[in-house]
C-alpha positions as CSV (number, residue, x, y, z in Angstrom):
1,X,101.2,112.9,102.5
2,X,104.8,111.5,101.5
3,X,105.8,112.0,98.0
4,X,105.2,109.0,95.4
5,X,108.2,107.6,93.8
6,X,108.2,106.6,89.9
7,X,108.7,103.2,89.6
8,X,111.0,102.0,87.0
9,X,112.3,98.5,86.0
10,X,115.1,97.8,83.8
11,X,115.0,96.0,80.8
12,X,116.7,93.3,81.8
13,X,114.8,92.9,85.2
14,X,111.6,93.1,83.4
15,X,113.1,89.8,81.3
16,X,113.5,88.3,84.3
17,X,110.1,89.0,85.8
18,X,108.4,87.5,82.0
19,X,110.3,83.9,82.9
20,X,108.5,83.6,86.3
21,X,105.5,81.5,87.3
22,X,102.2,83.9,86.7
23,X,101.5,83.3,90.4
24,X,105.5,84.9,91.7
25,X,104.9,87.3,88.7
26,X,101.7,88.6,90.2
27,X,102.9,88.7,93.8
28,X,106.1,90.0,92.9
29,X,104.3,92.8,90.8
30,X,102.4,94.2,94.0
31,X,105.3,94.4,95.9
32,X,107.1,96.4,92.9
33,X,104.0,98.7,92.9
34,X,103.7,99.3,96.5
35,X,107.0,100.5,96.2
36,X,106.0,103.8,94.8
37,X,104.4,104.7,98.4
38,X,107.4,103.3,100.8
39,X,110.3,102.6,99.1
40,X,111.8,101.3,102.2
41,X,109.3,98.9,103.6
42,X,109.9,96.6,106.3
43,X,111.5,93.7,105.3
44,X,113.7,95.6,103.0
45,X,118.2,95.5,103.2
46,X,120.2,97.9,102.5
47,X,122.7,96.1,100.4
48,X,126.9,96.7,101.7
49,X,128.4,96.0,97.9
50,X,126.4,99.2,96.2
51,X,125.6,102.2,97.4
52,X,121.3,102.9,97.6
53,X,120.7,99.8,96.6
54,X,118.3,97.6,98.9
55,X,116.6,94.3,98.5
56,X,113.5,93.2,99.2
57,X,112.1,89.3,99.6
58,X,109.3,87.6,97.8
59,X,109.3,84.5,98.7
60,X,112.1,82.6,97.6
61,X,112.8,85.5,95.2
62,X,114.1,88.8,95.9
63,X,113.5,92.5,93.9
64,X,117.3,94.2,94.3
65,X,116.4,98.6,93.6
66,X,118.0,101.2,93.8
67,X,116.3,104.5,95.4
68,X,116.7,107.7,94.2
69,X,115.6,110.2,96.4
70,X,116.6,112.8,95.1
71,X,114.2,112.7,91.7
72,X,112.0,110.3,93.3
73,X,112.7,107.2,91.2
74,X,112.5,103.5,92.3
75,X,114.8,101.6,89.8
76,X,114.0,97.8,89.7
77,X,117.7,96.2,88.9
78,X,117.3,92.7,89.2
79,X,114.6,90.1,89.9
80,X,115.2,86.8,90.4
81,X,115.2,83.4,92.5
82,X,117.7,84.0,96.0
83,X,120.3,81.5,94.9
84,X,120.9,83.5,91.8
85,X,120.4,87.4,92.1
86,X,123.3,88.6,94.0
87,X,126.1,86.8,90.9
């Protein structure tokens, strides 16, 4: 069995989770959570700007992390609608 990663979200990411519709909020929580088992899933992008840092889509929303393997930490950055989360 692969080792389970400990989810973390940021402050600031968790703000931005709070602001959402319930229904994103809930949809975008399961995706955070199954992050812990494959923090890579399909779907997911390596992002070119920052180093370990990926992106994954929900919906017209996307979760930007950063993975690190080596303490086996998922660190939610940013969460937010697709127009805005990369500025």
């Amino acid at each position: 069995m692969p080792p389970r990663y400990r989810v973390e979200i940021a402050p600031s990411a968790q703000r931005e989770l709070s602001k959402l519709p319930r229904n994103v909020q809930k949809r975008i929580d399961e995706r955070i959570r199954a992050l812990a088992e494959n923090p890579r899933p399909a779907g997911s992008r390596k992002l070119e700007e920052e180093e370990g840092f990926y992106r994954i889509r929900v919906g017209d929303y996307r979760i930007v992390y950063q993975v690190k393997d080596k303490v086996l930490i998922v660190l939610v950055i940013r969460i937010g609608h697709r127009r805005e989360v990369y500025r």
